[in-house]
Structure formats: structure tokens, C-alpha cells
C-alpha positions in Angstrom: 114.0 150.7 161.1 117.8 149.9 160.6 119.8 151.1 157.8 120.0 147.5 156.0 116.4 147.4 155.5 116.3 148.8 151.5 119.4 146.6 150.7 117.5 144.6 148.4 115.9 148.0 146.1 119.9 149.4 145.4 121.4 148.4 142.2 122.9 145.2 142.6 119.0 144.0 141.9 118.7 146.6 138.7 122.1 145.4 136.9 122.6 142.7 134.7 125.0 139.7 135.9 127.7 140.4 133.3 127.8 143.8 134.6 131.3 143.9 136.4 132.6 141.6 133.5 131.4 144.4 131.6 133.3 146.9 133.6 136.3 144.5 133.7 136.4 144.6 130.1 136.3 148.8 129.3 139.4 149.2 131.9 141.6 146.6 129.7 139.6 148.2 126.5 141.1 152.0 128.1 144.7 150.9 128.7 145.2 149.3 125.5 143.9 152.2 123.8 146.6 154.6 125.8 149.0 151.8 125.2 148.3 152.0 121.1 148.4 155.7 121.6 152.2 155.1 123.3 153.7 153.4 120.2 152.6 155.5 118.1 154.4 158.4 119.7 157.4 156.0 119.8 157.1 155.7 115.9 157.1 158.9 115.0 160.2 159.8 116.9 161.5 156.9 115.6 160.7 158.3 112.3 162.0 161.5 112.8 165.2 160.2 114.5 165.6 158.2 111.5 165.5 161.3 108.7 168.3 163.0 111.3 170.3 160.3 111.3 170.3 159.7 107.6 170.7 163.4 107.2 173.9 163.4 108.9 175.6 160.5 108.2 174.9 160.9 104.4 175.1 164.9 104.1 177.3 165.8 106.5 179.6 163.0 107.0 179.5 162.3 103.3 178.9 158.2 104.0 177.3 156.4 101.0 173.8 155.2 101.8 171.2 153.6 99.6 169.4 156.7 100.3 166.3 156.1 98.1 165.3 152.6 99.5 166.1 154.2 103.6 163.7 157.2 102.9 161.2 154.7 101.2 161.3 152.5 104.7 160.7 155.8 106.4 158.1 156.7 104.2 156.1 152.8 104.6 156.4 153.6 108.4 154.4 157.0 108.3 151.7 155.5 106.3 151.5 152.7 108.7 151.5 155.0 111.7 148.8 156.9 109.8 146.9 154.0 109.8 147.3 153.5 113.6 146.3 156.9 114.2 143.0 156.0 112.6 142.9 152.9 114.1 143.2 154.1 117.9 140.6 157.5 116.4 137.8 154.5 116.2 138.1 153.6 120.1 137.2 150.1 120.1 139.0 148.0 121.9 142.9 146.9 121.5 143.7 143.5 121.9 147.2 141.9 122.4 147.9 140.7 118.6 147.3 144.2 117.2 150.2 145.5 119.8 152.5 142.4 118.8 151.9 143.4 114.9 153.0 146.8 115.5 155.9 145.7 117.7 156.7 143.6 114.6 156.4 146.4 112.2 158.6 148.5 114.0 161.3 145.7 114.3 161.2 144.9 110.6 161.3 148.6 109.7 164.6 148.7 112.1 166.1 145.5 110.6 165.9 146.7 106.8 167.3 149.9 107.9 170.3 148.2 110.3 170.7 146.0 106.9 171.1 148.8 104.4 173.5 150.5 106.7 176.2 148.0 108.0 173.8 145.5 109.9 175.5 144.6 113.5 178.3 147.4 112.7 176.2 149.8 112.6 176.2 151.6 116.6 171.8 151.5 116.5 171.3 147.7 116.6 170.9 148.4 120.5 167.8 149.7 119.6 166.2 146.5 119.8 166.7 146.2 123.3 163.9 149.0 123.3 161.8 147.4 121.3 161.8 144.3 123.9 161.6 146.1 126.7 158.5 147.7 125.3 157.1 144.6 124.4 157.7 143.4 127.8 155.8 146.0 129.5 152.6 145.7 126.5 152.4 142.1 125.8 152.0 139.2 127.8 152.6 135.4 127.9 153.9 134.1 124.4 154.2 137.9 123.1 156.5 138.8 125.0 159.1 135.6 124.1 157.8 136.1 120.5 159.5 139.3 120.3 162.8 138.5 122.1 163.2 135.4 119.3 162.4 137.8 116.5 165.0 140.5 117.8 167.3 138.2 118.2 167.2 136.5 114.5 167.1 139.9 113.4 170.5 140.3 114.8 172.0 137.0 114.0 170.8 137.9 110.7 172.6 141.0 110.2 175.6 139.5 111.4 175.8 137.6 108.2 174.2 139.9 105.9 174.2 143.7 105.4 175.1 145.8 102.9 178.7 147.9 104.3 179.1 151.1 105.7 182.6 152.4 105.9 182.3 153.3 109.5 185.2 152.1 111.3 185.1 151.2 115.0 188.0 152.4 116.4 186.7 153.1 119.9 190.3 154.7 121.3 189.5 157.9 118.8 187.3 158.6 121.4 184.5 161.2 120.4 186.5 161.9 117.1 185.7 158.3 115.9 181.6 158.5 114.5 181.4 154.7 115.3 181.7 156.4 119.4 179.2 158.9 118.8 176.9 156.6 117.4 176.9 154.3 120.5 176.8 157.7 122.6 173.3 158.8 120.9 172.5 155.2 120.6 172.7 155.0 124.6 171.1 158.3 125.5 167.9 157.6 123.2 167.6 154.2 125.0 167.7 155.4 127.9 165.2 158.7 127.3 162.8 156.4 125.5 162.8 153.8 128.3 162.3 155.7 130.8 159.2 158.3 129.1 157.5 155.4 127.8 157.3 152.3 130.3 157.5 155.0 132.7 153.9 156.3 130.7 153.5 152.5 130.0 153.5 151.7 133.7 151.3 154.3 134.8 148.6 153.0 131.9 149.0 149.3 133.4 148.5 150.7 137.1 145.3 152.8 136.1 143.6 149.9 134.4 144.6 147.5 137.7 142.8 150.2 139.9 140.0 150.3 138.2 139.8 146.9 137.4 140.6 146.0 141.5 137.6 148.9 141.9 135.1 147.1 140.0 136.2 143.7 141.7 135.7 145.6 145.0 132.2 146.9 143.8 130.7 143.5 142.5 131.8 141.7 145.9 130.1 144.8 148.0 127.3 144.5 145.4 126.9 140.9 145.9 127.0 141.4 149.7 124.1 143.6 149.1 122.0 141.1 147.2 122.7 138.5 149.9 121.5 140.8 152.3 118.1 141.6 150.6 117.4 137.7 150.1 118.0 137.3 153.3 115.7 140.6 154.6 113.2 139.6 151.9 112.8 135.5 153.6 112.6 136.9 157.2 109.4 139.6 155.8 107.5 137.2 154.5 108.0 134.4 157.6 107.3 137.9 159.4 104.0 138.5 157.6 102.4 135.2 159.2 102.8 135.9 162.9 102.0 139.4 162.2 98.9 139.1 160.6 97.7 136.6 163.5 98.6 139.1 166.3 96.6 141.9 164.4 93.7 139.1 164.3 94.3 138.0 167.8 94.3 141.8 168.9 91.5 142.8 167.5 89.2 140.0 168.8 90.6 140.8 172.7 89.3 144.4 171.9 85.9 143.1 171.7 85.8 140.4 174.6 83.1 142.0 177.7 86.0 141.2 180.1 88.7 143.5 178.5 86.8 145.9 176.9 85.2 147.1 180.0 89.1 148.3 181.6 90.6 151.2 180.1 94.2 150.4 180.7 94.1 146.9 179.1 92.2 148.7 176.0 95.1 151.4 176.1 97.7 148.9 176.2 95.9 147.1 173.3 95.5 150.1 171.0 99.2 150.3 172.0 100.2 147.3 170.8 98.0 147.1 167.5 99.9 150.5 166.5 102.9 148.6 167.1 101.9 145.4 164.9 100.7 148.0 162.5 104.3 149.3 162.1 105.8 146.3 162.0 103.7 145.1 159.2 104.6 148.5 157.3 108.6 148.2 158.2 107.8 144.7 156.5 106.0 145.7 153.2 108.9 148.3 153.0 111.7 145.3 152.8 108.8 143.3 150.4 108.6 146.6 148.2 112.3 147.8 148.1 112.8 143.8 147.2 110.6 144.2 144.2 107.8 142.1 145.8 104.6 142.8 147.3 102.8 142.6 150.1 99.4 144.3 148.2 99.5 147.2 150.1 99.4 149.7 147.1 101.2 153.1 146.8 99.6 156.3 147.7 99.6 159.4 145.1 101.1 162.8 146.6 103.1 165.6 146.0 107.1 166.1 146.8 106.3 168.8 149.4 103.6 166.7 150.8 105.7 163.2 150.6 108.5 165.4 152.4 106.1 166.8 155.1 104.7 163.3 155.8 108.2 161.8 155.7 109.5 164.2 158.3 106.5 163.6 160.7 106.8 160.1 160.2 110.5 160.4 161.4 110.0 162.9 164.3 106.9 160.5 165.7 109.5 157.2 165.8 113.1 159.2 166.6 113.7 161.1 169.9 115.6 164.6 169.2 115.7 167.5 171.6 115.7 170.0 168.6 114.8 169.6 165.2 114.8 171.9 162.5 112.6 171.8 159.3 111.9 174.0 156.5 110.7 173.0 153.3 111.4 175.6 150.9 109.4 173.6 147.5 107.2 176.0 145.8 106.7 174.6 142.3 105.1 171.6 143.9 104.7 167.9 141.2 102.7 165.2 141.9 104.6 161.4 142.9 103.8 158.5 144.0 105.2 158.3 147.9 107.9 155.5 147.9 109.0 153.6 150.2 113.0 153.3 149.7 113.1 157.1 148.8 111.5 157.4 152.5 113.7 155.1 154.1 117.0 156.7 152.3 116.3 159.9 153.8 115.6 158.0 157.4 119.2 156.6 156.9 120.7 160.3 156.5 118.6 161.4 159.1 119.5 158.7 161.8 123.0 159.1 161.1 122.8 162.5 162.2 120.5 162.1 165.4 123.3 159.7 165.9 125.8 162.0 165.6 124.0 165.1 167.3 121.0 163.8 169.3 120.5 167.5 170.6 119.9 169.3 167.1 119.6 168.3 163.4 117.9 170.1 160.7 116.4 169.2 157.4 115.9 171.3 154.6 114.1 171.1 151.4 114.1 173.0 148.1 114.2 172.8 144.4 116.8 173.3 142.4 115.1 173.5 138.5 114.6 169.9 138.0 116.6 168.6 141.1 115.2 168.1 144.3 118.0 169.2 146.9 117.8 167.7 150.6 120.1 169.2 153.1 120.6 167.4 156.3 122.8 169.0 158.7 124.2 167.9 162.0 125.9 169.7 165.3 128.1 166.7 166.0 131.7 165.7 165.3 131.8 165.5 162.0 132.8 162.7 159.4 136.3 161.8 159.9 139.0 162.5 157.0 139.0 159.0 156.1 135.2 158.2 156.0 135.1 161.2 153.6 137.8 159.6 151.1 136.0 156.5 151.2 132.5 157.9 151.5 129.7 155.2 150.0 132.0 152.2 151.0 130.2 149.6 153.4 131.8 149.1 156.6 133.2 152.5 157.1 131.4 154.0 159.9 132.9 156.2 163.4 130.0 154.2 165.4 132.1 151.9 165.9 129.7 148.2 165.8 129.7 146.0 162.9 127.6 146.3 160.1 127.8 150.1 160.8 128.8 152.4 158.0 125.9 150.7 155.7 123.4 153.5 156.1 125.3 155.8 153.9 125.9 153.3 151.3 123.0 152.5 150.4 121.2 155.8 150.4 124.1 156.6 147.6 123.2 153.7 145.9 119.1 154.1 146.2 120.3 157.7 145.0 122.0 156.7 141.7 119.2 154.8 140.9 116.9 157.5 140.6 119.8 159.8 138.5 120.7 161.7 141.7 124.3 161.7 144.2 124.7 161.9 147.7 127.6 164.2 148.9 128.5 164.8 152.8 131.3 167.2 154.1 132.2 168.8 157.1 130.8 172.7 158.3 133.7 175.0 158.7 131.9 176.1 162.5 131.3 172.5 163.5 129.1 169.4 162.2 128.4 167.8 159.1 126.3 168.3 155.8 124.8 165.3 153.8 122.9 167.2 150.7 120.8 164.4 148.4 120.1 165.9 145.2 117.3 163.8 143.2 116.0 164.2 139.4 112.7 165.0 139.8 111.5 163.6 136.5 112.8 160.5 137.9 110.4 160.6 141.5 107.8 162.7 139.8 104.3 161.8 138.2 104.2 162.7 134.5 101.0 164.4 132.7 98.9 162.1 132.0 95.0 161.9 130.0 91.9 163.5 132.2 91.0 159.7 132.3 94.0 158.2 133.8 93.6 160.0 137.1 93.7 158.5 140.3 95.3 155.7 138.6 
């Protein structure tokens, strides 16, 4: 048995088809939400950059402001931040146009204070170059234009109408002129802002294209996957034919006078019906981890019993100088003995009779409702880079293609029944693969007095 044959039983066959759409769809739901969360950090320093420049230029430089109407813009942009606040606390999804609204908010809220306070004399009208550049690094496509063209009316607008400020900008004064020290705190909070926020911006965008290039990567293996168990599935049941007519063909040479009467024919005969008879079982296994049939029906057990036959089954088939068993299950369940559970421990177990053909133990115990298989090895070891990528198709130290596959899909067979498959190197030499399984989930229930032996 090769570790391809349960392909078709791993998820791939037990998830819907808008299932990486899905996926697709939560990372771009998760970075809009961050990016929601980012302007509305941006506001409120906004808003309280706003009360500390209206506080100095109207207390302490003694400037005439329409103070009322400024702390009344202020006041519309807490309540609307407020609102936000709420808005991101529901965690649905944040689409483009709610970003360009608040982008447009913000812009309107600087334009009516920029127009009560000297319009394009007044040293914060570079302010809106944050504003685009954070609109270039939320929005996209027409967005992104649509707030350049509204900045930039804003300014042509203020250039024509504002209400004065006696500020006067005589730049030689140096820092003694307030016009200077405007610019000055103007500059520095551009450049801050820009660089916290698409710097926290940019590292939203790059977390929702990982996982988003993740769950790309993911459908294409799982789709690999699929194509592998429809192809499995066709070649077991043109398999099942042939098969069946060898068994037929066997047993009627078993009673002819001619061969019955030598011993070594009827030894190589026994041989090979034993053979056919595993074939035909490696077959149903591909039928059954494919969701088919081949009417063989499943036999009722225990865990510690499923485990013991498991382990003889491997030990008969596999040749290993020493092998080390110890089931350690005493709170025993009934299950029904399954096939793809059987064959994902024969993957973990060939890959370490590959790796240490002289020694490999397996050991079983239970962990409350977790069953906890430990298979350990005496051989080199998984190498750093297998470990980072450990579950990913293809990456193998056996070095022949298709390798790597084993692993894969025991982690997948795993996850379907609510357990994990972890694997790390022994300090004194080897490796560990430990599959941990929810027993409810292999496990017969209670069921009536009358319902046994169902």
C-alpha cells in the first residue's frame, strides 16, 4: 500500500466548492476590518491635534478664531468616530465604499476647518497629502483618483474662499514667525503619521495577501488531491474485475485431480489466493476512503483491539529488524475498524521504517477523550525545512517524486476526525510523529439493547 491510496477520503471530498472562495473572502473581510480600525486611530489624533492647535493659536497666540463653529466640527467628528467604533465592534465585513466615506469625512472635516482659519494660508493644508496617501494605500481603482480630485477642489476652493487669519508668512523670521512653525509641525505630523500608519497599513495588506496566496495554495493542493482519488477510485473498480476472476480461476485449479495431488503447486496456490485476497482488500480500501463501496461491510471492535490488529496487520506486510509496541489503552470504547484511520497510521509508520529500517516503535495511550499515537524512529530525522512546511505535498528527504504525500494526507485524514498530526526531532537522535484523535469522533456511541450488532 503506497501513501496515495486514501487521497480520495481527506477533505477536499468533505468541503463544499465555494470553500476557498469562502476563505478568500474572510482574509479581505480581516484586513478591512484592521484597515477600519487604522482610521479610526488616525481620527482621533486628528481630533486631538485639532483641540491643541486651536488651543494655542486662539489662547496663547491670541489669534481670532470662530471658536464655537471649529469646536462644533471637532465635536461632529467624535460622534462620527463613535459611530465607527461601533461599526468595526459588529465585525462584519468592510467593503471599499465605507473606507472612501470615511476618507471623505475626514477631508470635509479638514476643509471646513482649513476654511474657518485662513484656507491655503493656513501652514495645515498639507495635511491632505496624508489623507491621499492613505487613501492610496486603502482604496483601489476609482477610489483612489476619487480622493486626489476631491483634495484637490478642496484646495482650489480655499484658495478663493476662507475666512482670514492674521497669520503672516514671512518665512525669513525664521522660527519667530508662527506661519514657520506651522509648516514645521505640519511637516513632522506628516511624516509620523505616514510612516505609523501605511507602515501598519502595509503590514494589514501583506497579511491578508498571505493568507489569501495560502488558501490559493491549499485549494490547488486540494484539487490535486481530488484528482488523485478519481483517478485511484477508476483504476479500483477496473481492478475489481480481473481480481475477482483470478480468485474464481484460483479456486477452481485448487480442486482439479492433477494439481491438487502436488503440494508445491497447492502451496504456491494458497500463496497466491492470499495475495489476490490483499489486493482485493487494498482495493475496497481506495473504494471506501472514496466514499464508495465495494460491499464488504465494516467490522465492530474496540480502539485497543483495532490498534492491536492494525499493528499485526503492519508487522505481517513490512520487514523491520526491531519493532517496538506498547499499547497503553485501558478505558477501552467500542468503534467500528476503518479503513483510512488504518491506512493513516501505515503512512506514519512506513515513513519511519523508511527512515530507520532497523528499529521503530509505536505507542498507544489515552489522553481523557484523545487517543494519542506516538510513532518514533532511530533515523535521521526531519530536516529543518520539512518541519516548517510539515503537511505540504511534495516535501519529502526521500528524494522520488510524489514523495512527501504520506504525511500530508495522514494530517488531512487527521483533521477530519477533530484530531492534528505533529512531528519533531528527538534531542538523542530520530524523529517523533504523535497523532492525537477525538475519540468521540472514531468511537461507537451508546446505543438501545436492540441496536446491537448493528
Amino acid at each position: 500500500m503506497t501513501s496515495s491510496t486514501n487521497a480520495p477520503h481527506t477533505p477536499p471530498h468533505a468541503q463544499s466548492p465555494t470553500q476557498p472562495q469562502s476563505k478568500a473572502r474572510s482574509a479581505n473581510a480581516s484586513a478591512g476590518l484592521r484597515n477600519l480600525h487604522q482610521l479610526i486611530q488616525l481620527r482621533w489624533i486628528a481630533v486631538v491635534g485639532q483641540l491643541l492647535t486651536i488651543e494655542a493659536t486662539y489662547y496663547s497666540l491670541g489669534m481670532p478664531l470662530p471658536l464655537q463653529a471649529m469646536l462644533s466640527i471637532v465635536a461632529g467628528m467624535v460622534v462620527f468616530n463613535v459611530l465607527s467604533l461601533l461599526r468595526w465592534r459588529t465585525r462584519r465585513s468592510v467593503h471599499d465604499v465605507e473606507l472612501f466615506i470615511a476618507l471623505l469625512v475626514d477631508v470635509g472635516a479638514l476643509t471646513a476647518q482649513l476654511y474657518l482659519s485662513g484656507g491655503i494660508g493656513n501652514p495645515f493644508v498639507f495635511l491632505y497629502l496624508l489623507q491621499i496617501a492613505v487613501g492610496a494605500m486603502l482604496l483601489r481603482g476609482g477610489y483612489i483618483w476619487s480622493i486626489v480630485v476631491v483634495a484637490s477642489a478642496c484646495v482650489m476652493l480655499l484658495s478663493q474662499h476662507s475666512q482670514p487669519l492674521p497669520l503672516a508668512t514671512n518665512v525669513h523670521d525664521g522660527w519667530a514667525s508662527p506661519y514657520v512653525l506651522g509648516l514645521l509641525v505640519c511637516f513632522m505630523l506628516n511624516a509620523i503619521l505616514v510612516v505609523i500608519f501605511i507602515t501598519r497599513i502595509s503590514h494589514n495588506l501583506r497579511r491578508r495577501d498571505a493568507r489569501l496566496a495560502a488558501v490559493r495554495q491549499r485549494a490547488a493542493e486540494e484539487e490535486h488531491i481530488v484528482r488523485m482519488g478519481l483517478l485511484a477510485s477508476g483504476a479500483a473498480h477496473e481492478l475489481g474485475t480481473p481480481l475477482a476472476t483470478l480468485a474464481v480461476i484460483l479456486g477452481d485449479w485448487k480442486r482439479v485431480p492433477a494439481l491438487a495431488s502436488d503440494a508445491t503447486l497447492q502451496e504456491d496456490i494458497a500463496e497466491m489466493e492470499a495475495q489476490v485476497k490483499r489486493c482485493k482488500t487494498i482495493v475496497s480500501g481506495i473504494l471506501l476512503s472514496a466514499g464508495e463501496t465495494r460491499g464488504e461491510l465494516s467490522s465492530q471492535t474496540t480502539v485497543r483491539q483495532f490498534l492491536d490488529t492494525l499493528v499485526q496487520d503492519w508487522r505481517t506486510t513490512r520487514s523491520v529488524q526491531e519493532f517496538v509496541y506498547d499499547n497503553l489503552i485501558e478505558d477501552d470504547s467500542p468503534m467500528v475498524a476503518d479503513v483510512t484511520l488504518e491506512q493513516m497510521v501505515f503512512n506514519v509508520l512506513d515513513n519511519a521504517r523508511d527512515a530507520s529500517p532497523h528499529w521503530v516503535s509505536l505507542q498507544a495511550q489515552r489522553d481523557a477523550d484523545a487517543l494519542r499515537i506516538v510513532v518514533t524512529d532511530r533515523g535521521p530525522g526531519f530536516t529543518t525545512d520539512v518541519l516548517t512546511h510539515l503537511g505540504t505535498p511534495y516535501q519529502s528527504t526521500k528524494g522520488r517524486p510524489g514523495g512527501g504525500l504520506g504525511l500530508f494526507l495522514s494530517m488531512n485524514v487527521a483533521r477530519t476526525l477533530g484530531g492534528s498530526v505533529v512531528a519533531h526531532n528527538r534531542p538523542g537522535g530520530g524523529a517523533e510523529v504523535t497523532i492525537t484523535l477525538s475519540l468521540p469522533a472514531i468511537t461507537l456511541q451508546a446505543t438501545a439493547p436492540e441496536d446491537h450488532g448493528h
